[in-house]
C-alpha positions as a printed NumPy array, in Angstrom:
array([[-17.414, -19.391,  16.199],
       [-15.569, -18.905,  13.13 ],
       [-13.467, -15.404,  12.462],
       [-12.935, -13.631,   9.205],
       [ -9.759, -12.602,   9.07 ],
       [ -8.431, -10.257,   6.44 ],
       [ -5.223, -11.127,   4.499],
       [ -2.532,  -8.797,   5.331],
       [ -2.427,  -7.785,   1.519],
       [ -5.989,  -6.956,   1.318],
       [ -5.518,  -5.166,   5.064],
       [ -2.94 ,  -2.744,   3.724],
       [ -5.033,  -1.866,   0.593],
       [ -8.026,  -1.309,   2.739],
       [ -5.959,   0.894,   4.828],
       [ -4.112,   2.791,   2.072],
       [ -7.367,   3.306,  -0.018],
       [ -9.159,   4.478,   3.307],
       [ -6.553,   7.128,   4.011],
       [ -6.017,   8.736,   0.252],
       [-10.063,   8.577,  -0.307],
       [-10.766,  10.197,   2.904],
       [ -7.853,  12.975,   2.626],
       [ -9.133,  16.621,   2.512],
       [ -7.447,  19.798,   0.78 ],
       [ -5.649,  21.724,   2.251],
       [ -3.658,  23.933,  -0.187],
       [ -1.639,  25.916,   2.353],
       [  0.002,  22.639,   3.282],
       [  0.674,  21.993,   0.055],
       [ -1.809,  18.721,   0.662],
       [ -4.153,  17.696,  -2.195],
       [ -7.604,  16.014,  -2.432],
       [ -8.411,  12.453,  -2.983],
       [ -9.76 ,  13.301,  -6.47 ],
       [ -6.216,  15.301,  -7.848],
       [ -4.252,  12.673,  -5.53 ],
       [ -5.957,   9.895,  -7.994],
       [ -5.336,  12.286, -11.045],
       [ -1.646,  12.394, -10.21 ],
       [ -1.167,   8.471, -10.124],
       [ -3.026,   8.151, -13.123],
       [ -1.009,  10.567, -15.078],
       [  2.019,   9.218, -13.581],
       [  0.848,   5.848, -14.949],
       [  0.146,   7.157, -18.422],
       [  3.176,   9.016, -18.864],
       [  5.663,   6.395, -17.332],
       [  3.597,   2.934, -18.216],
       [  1.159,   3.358, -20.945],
       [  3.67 ,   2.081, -23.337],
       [  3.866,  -1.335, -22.191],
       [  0.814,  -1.631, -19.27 ],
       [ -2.714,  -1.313, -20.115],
       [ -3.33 ,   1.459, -17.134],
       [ -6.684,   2.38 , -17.71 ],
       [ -9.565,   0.038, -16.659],
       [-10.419,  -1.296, -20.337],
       [ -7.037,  -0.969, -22.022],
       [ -4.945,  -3.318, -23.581],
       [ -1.284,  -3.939, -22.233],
       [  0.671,  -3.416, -25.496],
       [  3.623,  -5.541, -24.275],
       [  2.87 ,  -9.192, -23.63 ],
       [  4.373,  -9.501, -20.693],
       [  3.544,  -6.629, -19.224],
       [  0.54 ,  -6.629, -16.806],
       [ -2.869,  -4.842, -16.631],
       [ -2.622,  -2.729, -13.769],
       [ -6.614,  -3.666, -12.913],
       [ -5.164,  -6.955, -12.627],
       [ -1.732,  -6.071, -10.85 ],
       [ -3.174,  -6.87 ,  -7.107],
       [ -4.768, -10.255,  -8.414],
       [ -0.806, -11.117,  -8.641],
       [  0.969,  -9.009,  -6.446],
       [  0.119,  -7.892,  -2.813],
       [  0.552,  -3.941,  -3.032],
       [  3.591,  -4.217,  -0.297],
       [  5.286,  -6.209,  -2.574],
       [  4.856,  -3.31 ,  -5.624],
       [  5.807,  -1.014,  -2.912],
       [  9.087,  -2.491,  -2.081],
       [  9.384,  -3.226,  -6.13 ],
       [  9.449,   0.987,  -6.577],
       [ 11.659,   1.827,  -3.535],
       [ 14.546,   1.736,  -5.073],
       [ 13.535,   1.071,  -8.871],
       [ 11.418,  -1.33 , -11.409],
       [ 12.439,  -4.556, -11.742],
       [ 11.05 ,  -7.275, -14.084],
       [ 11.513, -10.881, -15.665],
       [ 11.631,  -9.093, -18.975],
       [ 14.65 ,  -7.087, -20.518],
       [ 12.144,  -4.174, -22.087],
       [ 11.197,  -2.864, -18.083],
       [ 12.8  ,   0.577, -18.3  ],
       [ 14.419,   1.657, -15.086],
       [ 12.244,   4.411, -13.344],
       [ 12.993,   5.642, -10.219],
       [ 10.258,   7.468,  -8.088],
       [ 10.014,   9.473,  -5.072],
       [  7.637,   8.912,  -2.155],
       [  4.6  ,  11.276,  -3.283],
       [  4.905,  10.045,  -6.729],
       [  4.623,   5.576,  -5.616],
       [  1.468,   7.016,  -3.086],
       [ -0.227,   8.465,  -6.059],
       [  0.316,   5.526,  -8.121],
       [ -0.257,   2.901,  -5.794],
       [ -3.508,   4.727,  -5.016],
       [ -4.12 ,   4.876,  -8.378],
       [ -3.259,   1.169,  -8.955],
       [ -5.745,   0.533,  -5.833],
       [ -9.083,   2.521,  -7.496],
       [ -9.237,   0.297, -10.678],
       [ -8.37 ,  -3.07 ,  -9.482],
       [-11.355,  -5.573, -11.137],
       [-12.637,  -7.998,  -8.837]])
């Protein structure tokens, strides 16, 4: 009998996506929902990538070389975009900006990222 197994890409978006859609609020802790946790990354996106990335799920990226972020897990496993924001943006292209971002900030994101990936 023949197993599915799931790439270890696709495993840690399923587990990512899993734990930021299932978090509750707690404002005491200073925690936030799933909904304003996927607000956050998308602002974070707009204010920080719009200008090159399409970050929306119809945009257009304005830069050519810049990718769709609906698109970015078709080319990228989301450890490797991970690792690409630890310590800053990197690129083939001279125009990435250098934007450095702190834990709370890549989650959101990534999350982000994660809810309007296109099949």
């Amino acid at each position: 009998m023949k197993q599915n197994k799931l790439e270890p890409t696709v495993l840690v978006f399923v587990i990512l996506a899993a734990f930021f859609w299932t978090g509750t609020s707690n404002p005491a802790q200073g925690q936030t929902s799933g909904d304003a946790f996927l607000e956050r990354g998308k602002a974070l996106s707009e204010v920080n990538c719009s200008r090159c990335h399409a970050v929306e799920s119809k945009d257009s990226s304005r830069h050519p070389d810049a990718p769709a972020f609906r698109h970015l897990l078709r080319r990228y496993p989301i450890d490797a975009l991970e690792e690409s924001f630890t310590d800053t943006i990197y690129s083939n292209h001279p125009d990435m900006p250098d934007f450095k971002v702190q834990p709370e900030q890549l989650e959101a994101i990534l999350y982000y990222i994660a809810t309007i990936q296109e099949p």
